[in-house]
N, C-alpha and C positions, 0 to 999 in steps of 0.2 A: 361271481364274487372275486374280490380282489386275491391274490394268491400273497401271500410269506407277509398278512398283515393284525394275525389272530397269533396269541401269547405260546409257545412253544408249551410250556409249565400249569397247563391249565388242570387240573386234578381233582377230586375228590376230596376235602378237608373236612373233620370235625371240629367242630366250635361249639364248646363247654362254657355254660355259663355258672359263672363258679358262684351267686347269690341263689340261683332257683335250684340249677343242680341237672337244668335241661342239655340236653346235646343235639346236636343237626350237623348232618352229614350234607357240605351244600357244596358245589364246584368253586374252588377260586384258586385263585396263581399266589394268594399268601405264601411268604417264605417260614418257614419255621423247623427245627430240628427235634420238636418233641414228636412224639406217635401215641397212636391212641389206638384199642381196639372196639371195633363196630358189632353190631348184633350180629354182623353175616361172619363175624369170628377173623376176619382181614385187617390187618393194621393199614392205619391211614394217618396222615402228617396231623398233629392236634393243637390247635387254638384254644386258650382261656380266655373268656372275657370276663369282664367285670359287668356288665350289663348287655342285655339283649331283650327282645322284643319278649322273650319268657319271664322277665323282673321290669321290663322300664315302665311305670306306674300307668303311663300314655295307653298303652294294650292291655296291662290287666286288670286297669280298673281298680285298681290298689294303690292309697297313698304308705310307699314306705319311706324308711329314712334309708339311704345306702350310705354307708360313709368308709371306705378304705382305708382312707388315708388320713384322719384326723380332723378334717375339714369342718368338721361342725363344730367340734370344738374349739377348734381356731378363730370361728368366726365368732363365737360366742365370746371368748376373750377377749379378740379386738372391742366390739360392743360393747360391752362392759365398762374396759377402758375409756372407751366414747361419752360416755353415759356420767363421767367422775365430772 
């Protein structure tokens, strides 16, 4: 293998998915300054997501509506207006 060509900052991260409420402890070089603590009782650097394969409809098999930010009703608006 090639030498001084793999991420120096490779770690351990949690990513919280803040719709289902799932967490996973999975390796990445993400930067972030929140921390989280794990079942093994150890703090680890902590990712929120808004979707992940524990909520995106594709894996569970579930049609939800996720809407964060407004979006549905934004689009309904516009529509509506469309529609005069």
């Amino acid at each position: 293998m090639k030498s001084d060509i793999h991420p120096q900052n490779y770690r351990p991260v949690i990513f919280h998915d803040a719709t289902s409420g799932e967490r996973f402890l999975i390796g990445s070089t993400i930067v972030t300054k929140k921390t989280g603590e794990w079942t093994d009782k150890k703090e680890y650097p902590l990712v929120t997501l808004e979707i992940s394969s524990a909520s995106h409809p594709f894996y569970t098999g579930k049609e939800t509506v996720i809407d964060t930010a407004g979006r549905v009703e934004k689009f309904k608006r516009r529509l509506a207006v469309s529609k005069k």
